[in-house]
N, C-alpha and C positions, 0 to 999 in steps of 0.2 A: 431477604431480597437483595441488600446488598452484597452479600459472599456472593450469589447469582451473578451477579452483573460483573463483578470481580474475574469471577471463574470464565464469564462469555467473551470477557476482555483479553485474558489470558491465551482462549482458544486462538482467540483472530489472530493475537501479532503471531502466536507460535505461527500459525500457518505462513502468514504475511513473510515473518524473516525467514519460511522456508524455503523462498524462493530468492534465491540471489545471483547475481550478473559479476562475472569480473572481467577486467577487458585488459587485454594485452596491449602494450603500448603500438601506438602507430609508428612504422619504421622507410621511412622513405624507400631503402629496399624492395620493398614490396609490395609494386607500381602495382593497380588495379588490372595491367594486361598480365603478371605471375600467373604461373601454373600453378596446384597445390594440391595437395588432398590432406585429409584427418586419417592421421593411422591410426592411432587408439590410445590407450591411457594404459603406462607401463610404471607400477610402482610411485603410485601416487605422480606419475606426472604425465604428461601430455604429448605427442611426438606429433607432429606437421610437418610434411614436406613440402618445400619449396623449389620452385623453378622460377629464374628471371633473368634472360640474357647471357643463355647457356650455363650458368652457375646454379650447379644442384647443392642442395644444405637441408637436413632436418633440423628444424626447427624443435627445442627442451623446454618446458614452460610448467612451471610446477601449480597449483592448487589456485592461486591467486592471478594464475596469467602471467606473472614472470618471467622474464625467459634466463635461462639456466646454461644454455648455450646453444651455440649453431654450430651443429658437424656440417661441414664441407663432405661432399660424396667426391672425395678429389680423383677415386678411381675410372667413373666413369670418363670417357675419352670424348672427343669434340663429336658434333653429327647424330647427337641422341636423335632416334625419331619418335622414341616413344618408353614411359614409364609407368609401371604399376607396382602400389605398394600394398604388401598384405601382412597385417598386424598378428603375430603368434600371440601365442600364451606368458610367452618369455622373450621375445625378437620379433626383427619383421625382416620379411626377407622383399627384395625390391628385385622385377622382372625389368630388364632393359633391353634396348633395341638398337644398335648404330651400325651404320654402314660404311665400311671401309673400298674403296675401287668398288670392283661390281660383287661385293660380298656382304649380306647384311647377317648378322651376328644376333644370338637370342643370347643373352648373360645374364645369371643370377647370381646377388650376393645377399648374406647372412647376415644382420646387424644384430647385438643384443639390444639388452631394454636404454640402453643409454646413446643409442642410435653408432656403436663403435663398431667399425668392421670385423669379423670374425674369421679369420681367412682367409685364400683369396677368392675371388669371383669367380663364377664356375661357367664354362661356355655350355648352354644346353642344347644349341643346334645353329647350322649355317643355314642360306639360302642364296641362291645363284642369281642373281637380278637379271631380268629382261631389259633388253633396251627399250621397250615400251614404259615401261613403267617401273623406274630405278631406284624410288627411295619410299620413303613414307613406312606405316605400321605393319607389319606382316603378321606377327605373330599376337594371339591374345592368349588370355591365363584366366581361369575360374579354380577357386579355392572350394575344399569341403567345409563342412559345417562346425567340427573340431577343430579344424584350421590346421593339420597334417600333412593333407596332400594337397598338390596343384597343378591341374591338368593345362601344360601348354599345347597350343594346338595352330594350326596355317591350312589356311586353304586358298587351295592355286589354280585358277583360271587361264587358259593357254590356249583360245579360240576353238574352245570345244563346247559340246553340250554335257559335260560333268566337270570335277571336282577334284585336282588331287587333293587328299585330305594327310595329314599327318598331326601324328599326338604323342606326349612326352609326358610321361607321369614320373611326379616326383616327390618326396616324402619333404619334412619339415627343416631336414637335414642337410637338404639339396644333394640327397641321392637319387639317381634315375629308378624307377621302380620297373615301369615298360615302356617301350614305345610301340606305334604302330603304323600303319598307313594303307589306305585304301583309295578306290576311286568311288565318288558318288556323283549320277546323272542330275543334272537339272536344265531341264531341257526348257523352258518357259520363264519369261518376264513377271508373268504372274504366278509365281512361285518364289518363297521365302522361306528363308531357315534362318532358326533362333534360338533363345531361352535355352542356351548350354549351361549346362549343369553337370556338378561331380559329386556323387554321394560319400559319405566316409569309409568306403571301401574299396572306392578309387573306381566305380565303375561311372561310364559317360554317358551321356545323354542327349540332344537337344530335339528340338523337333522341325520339320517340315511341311508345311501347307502349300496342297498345291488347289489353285482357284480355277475353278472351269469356267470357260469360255462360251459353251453350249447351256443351254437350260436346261435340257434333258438329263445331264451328266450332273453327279454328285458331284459337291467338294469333298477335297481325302486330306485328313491329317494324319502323316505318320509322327510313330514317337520312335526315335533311332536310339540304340545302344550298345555300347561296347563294353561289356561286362569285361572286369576284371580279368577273370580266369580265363576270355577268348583272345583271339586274336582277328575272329571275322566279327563284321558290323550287322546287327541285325536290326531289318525293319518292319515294325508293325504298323500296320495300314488301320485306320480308324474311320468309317465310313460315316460321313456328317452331314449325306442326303442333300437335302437341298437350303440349305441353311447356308448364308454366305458369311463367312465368319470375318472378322475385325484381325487384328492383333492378337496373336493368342500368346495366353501368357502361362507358365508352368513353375510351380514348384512341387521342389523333394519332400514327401515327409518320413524322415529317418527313421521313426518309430515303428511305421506300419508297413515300413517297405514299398513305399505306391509313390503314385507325382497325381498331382491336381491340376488340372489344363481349364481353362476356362476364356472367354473371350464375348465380346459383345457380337451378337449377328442380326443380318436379317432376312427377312424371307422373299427379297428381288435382289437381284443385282443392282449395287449403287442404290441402294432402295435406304428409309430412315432405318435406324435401330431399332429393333422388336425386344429384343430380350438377351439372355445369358445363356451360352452354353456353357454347360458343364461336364466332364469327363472324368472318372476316376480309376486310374491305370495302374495295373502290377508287372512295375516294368522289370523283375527280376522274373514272373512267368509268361510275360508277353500276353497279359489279360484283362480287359475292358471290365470293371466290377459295375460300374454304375455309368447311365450317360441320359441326361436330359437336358431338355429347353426349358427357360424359365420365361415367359412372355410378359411382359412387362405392364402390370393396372394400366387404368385411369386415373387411378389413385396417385399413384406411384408420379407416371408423367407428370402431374400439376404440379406434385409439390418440387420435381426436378426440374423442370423446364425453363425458369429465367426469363428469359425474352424469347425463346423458340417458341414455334409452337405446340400443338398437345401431340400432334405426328410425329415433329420432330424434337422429342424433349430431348433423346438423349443424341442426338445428332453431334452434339463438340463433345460431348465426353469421351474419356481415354483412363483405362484402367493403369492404377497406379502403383499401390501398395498391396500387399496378400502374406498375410498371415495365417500362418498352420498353427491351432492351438494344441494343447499336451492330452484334449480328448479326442482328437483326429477331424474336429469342426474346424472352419475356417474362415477367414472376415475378408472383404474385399471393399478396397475404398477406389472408389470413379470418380475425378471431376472435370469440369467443363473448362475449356481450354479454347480459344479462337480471337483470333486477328479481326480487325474493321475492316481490311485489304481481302476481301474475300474474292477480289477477282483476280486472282495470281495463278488460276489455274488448276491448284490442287483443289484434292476431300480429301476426305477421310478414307478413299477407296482405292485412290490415284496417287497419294502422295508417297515418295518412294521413302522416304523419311519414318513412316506410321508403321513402321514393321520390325521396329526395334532397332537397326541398323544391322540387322541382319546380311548372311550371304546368302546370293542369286547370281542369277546367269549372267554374265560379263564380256565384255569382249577384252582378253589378253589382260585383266586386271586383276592385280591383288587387292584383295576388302582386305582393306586397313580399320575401317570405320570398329569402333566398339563395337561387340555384338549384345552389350548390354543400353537399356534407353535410360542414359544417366542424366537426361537432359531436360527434365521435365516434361514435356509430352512431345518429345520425338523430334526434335529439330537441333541439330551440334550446334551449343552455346547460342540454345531459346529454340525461339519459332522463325529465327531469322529477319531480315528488313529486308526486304526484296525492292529493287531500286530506291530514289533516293528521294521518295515521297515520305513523309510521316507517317509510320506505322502504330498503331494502337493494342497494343495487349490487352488481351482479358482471362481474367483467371475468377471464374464463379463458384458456384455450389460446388459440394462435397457428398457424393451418396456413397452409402455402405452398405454392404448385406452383410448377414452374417448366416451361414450355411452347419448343419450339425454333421455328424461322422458319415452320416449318408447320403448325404448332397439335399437334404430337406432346406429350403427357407426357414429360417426362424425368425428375422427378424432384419426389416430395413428401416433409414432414416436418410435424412436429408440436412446437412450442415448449411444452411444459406450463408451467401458471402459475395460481396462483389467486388474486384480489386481489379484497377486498371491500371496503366503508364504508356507513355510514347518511348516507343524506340529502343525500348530495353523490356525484358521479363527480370531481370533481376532481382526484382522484391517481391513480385507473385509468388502465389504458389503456397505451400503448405510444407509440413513434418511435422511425423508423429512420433511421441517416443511413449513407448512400451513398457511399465512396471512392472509387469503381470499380473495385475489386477485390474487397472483401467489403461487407456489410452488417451491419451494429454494430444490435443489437436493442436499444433500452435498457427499464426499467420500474421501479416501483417494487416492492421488497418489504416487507415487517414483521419487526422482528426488536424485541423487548422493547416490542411498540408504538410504534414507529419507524419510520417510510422509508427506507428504502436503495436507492440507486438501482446497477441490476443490470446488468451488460453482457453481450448473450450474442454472438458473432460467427455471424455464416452463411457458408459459404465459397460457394465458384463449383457447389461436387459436392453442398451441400445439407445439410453436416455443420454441426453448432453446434459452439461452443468455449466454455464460459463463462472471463468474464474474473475476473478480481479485482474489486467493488466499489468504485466513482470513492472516491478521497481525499478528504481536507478538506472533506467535506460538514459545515458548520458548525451544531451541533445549534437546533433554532429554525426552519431554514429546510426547508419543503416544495418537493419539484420536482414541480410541473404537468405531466408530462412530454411527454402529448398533444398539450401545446398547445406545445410547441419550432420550433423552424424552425431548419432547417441554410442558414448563412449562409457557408461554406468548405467544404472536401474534406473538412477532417477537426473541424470546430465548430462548436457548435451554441449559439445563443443560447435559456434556458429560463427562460420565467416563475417565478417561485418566489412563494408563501407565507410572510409573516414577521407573526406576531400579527397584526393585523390591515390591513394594508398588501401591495399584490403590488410586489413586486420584480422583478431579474431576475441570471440568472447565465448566465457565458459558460464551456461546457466546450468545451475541447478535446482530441485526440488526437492 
C-alpha cells in the first residue's frame, strides 16, 4: 500500500513540474502602448519583435526568458506605416510599408534564425498615393502553410463600384514567383470580402458574401481563385438560399485539396442565430461536395446561453478558432462576446467591424485594416470604448463542435466561464494550444481580484478535464492570454502585464 501511494505521489509532481512559467524581465522600454508580435522559436530560442517610438528591434530570449540580445532593424527608414512578421523554418522574413512624398513602398527583408539581416531589403512593389487618402497600410501578406510562399496583395478603391486588385507571389527566398492584377466589382455596402488564403502551391483564395436586401432573393457566397498556373481570376458563385449568414470563416485543408467555409446564420434578416452553415468546396475543380444547415437544440441553447435568452442563446457569439484535423473532420470553437453599452448602435448584423476587417465598397479608400480578425472578436484593439462613459467587457462561455470528413455533427460541448473588466478586454478571452492529442483551453480567472490563469483539457470524445492552475505565477504579473501564440507542442509564449510595462512569459507543458 505504501509503494502505491509512493508511485501516486510520484505521478502528481511529475505532472505538477510539468508545467512551468519563466518570465522575461520587465524593461522599461517596452511601455504597454509597444507594438509587438511572437515570431516563433529558432534554435532553442525565442525571437519577438518590437516597436516603440519608431524604434524597430527583435527581441533574443533563450529557454529561461533571458534575453540574449536586441537586433535593431536599423534598415528600416522613418514613416513605417505598417509591419508583418513571418517565422521560416530557419529565418523570418519581415513585410514593411513606408511612405516616402506621395510614394508608398512594399519592402521585404530576410533575417536568419539569429534575427541578423541577410542581404539587402528587397522592394516588392510601389503605389502612387491619392491626395484623398496618403498614408496608412495598403498592402497586406498571407503566408502558406509550409511557410515558402507569401502572397502580397492591395486593393484599390478610386470612386468606383469595383476593385483594382493586384498580387505578388513570392517564394522564401524573396523571389517573385508571379504577379497579377485584375479588376473585381463590388457594387453594395452589404457585401464583404475576406478569409484570404494561400495554399502551398501558391494558389489564392478569399471569398465574398454578398447580402440581399430583398427577401425573395438568395444570399450568394462566392469562393474566388487565382490558381497558380492562371492568370485570370475565377469565381464560383455558392447559392445559400435564404439563410442570412454571420461572418463566414474559411480554411485550407492541404491534404484533400478543399477549404471549409462555415459561419453562423439565421433564418430572418437581423433575425437571432439558428444554427451553422457548412460548406465543403474543391476549390481546384470549382466544386460544392457537401452543403448543410445545422439548426441549433433546445438542448444545445440552454447549456450556451448565459444570461440570453433560449431565442437568443447564440446571439453574442462569434466564431473564433477552426481546426482541420489529419482525418479531414474538423472542430470549431464560438464564444460569447458583448459590452453592457448595448446602445452604441451596432449588432452583430450592422457592425462594420464583424466581418473580419475585410474589403468593401469605399469611397476613394485604401483598406488598410487587416484582412484578418486578430482582435478577439472584431473590433481593432478590443471591442473598443465608445465615448467616454465606462464600458464593461464580457467574455463568456466557450461552445465547440466537432464535425467528421463529411460535415456529420459528432459531437458538441459547452465550456462555461464568465470574465468581465471595465474599459479594457485585455485579460478576457481565451487560447488554445494544440498537442495533437488533446486541446489545453487556457483563460483567466478572478480569485480575491486576481488572475489566475485556468487550464481546462478537451479530449478527442469532447470531455473537459480541469487541471490544477499553472504554478509560479508571480503576483504583479497579468497574462494577456488571447494574445499567446504557441511556438512548440506543448508551449506557448504569452504577453504579460507588469505596472506599466508589457513583458512576456514562456509557459510550458
Amino acid at each position: 500500500m505504501k509503494q502505491i501511494w509512493v508511485i501516486i505521489c510520484l505521478v502528481m509532481c511529475g505532472q505538477l513540474s510539468a508545467q512551468r512559467i519563466f518570465y522575461a524581465r520587465s524593461d522599461r522600454s517596452d511601455p504597454k502602448s509597444m507594438n509587438y508580435e511572437v515570431i516563433g522559436k529558432f534554435n532553442r530560442q525565442y525571437l519577438i519583435y518590437k516597436e516603440a517610438k519608431n524604434v524597430h528591434k527583435i527581441s533574443v530570449y533563450d529557454a529561461s526568458m533571458e534575453l540574449q540580445d536586441d537586433v535593431l532593424l536599423d534598415f528600416m527608414p522613418d514613416r513605417v506605416s505598417a509591419v508583418e512578421c513571418f517565422g521560416l523554418y530557419n529565418g523570418v522574413v519581415i513585410i514593411y510599408q513606408y511612405q516616402k512624398r506621395n510614394i508608398s513602398y512594399c519592402m521585404a527583408a530576410r533575417l536568419d534564425a539569429a534575427a541578423k539581416l541577410t542581404g539587402e531589403p528587397f522592394m516588392v512593389d510601389t503605389t502612387a498615393l491619392s491626395l484623398v487618402n496618403n498614408e496608412g497600410k495598403i498592402y497586406s501578406c498571407v503566408m502558406s502553410d509550409d511557410r515558402r510562399k507569401i502572397m502580397v496583395f492591395k486593393m484599390k478603391n478610386d470612386y468606383r463600384d469595383e476593385l483594382d486588385v493586384k498580387t505578388i507571389l513570392i517564394n522564401d527566398s524573396l523571389r517573385i514567383l508571379k504577379k497579377s492584377a485584375f479588376v473585381y466589382p463590388v457594387k453594395s455596402n452589404q457585401e464583404s470580402i475576406n478569409n484570404f488564403s494561400i495554399d502551398n502551391e501558391g494558389n489564392f483564395l478569399f471569398t465574398h458574401v454578398q447580402r440581399s436586401m430583398q427577401r425573395e432573393q438568395p444570399n450568394l457566397l462566392q469562393v474566388c481563385t487565382l490558381l497558380s498556373g492562371s492568370d485570370s481570376l475565377q469565381k464560383n458563385v455558392i447559392s445559400i438560399g435564404k439563410a442570412n449568414p454571420d461572418e463566414v470563416k474559411m480554411k485550407l485543408d492541404q491534404v484533400n485539396a478543399r477549404c471549409v467555409l462555415t459561419s453562423f446564420y439565421s433564418n430572418s434578416r437581423r433575425g437571432n442565430i439558428d444554427g451553422l452553415l457548412y460548406i465543403d468546396f474543391d476549390y481546384l475543380h470549382a466544386s460544392v461536395r457537401a452543403q448543410k444547415l445545422f439548426e441549433f437544440s433546445e438542448e444545445l441553447k440552454n447549456l450556451a446561453k448565459g444570461e440570453n435568452t433560449l431565442q437568443g442563446a447564440f446571439n453574442d457569439y462569434y466564431l473564433q478558432d477552426f481546426y482541420i484535423r489529419k482525418d479531414g473532420g474538423f472542430i470549431l470553437f464560438a464564444e460569447s462576446n458583448y459590452t453592457n453599452n448595448r446602445g452604441n448602435g451596432f449588432s452583430r448584423w450592422d457592425n462594420p467591424y464583424n466581418w473580419g476587417g475585410g474589403w468593401g465598397r469605399g469611397s476613394g479608400m485604401y483598406w488598410g485594416m487587416s484582412p484578418f480578425n486578430n482582435f478577439g472578436w472584431g473590433m481593432p484593439g478590443g471591442m473598443g470604448n465608445f465615448g467616454s462613459m465606462t464600458t464593461r467587457y464580457f467574455s463568456d462561455n466557450i461552445t465547440i463542435f466537432s464535425f467528421n470528413k463529411e460535415g456529420e455533427l459528432i459531437w458538441n460541448n459547452v465550456l462555461p466561464k464568465m470574465q468581465f473588466d471595465d474599459n479594457t478586454d485585455d485579460l478576457l478571452s481565451y487560447r488554445l494550444l494544440n498537442n495533437g492529442k488533446e486541446i489545453l483551453v487556457l483563460y483567466n480567472e478572478w480569485t480575491r481580484r486576481s488572475p489566475t490563469l485556468a487550464v481546462q483539457v478537451l479530449t478527442a470524445e469532447g470531455k473537459f478535464n480541469r487541471q490544477q492552475p499553472l504554478r509560479n505565477m508571480d503576483k504583479g504579473y497579468e497574462f494577456l492570454i488571447r494574445k499567446a501564440k504557441q511556438v512548440g507542442l506543448r508551449e506557448l509564449i504569452v504577453p504579460v502585464s507588469y505596472r506599466n510595462n508589457i513583458s512576456f512569459a514562456r509557459v510550458s507543458f
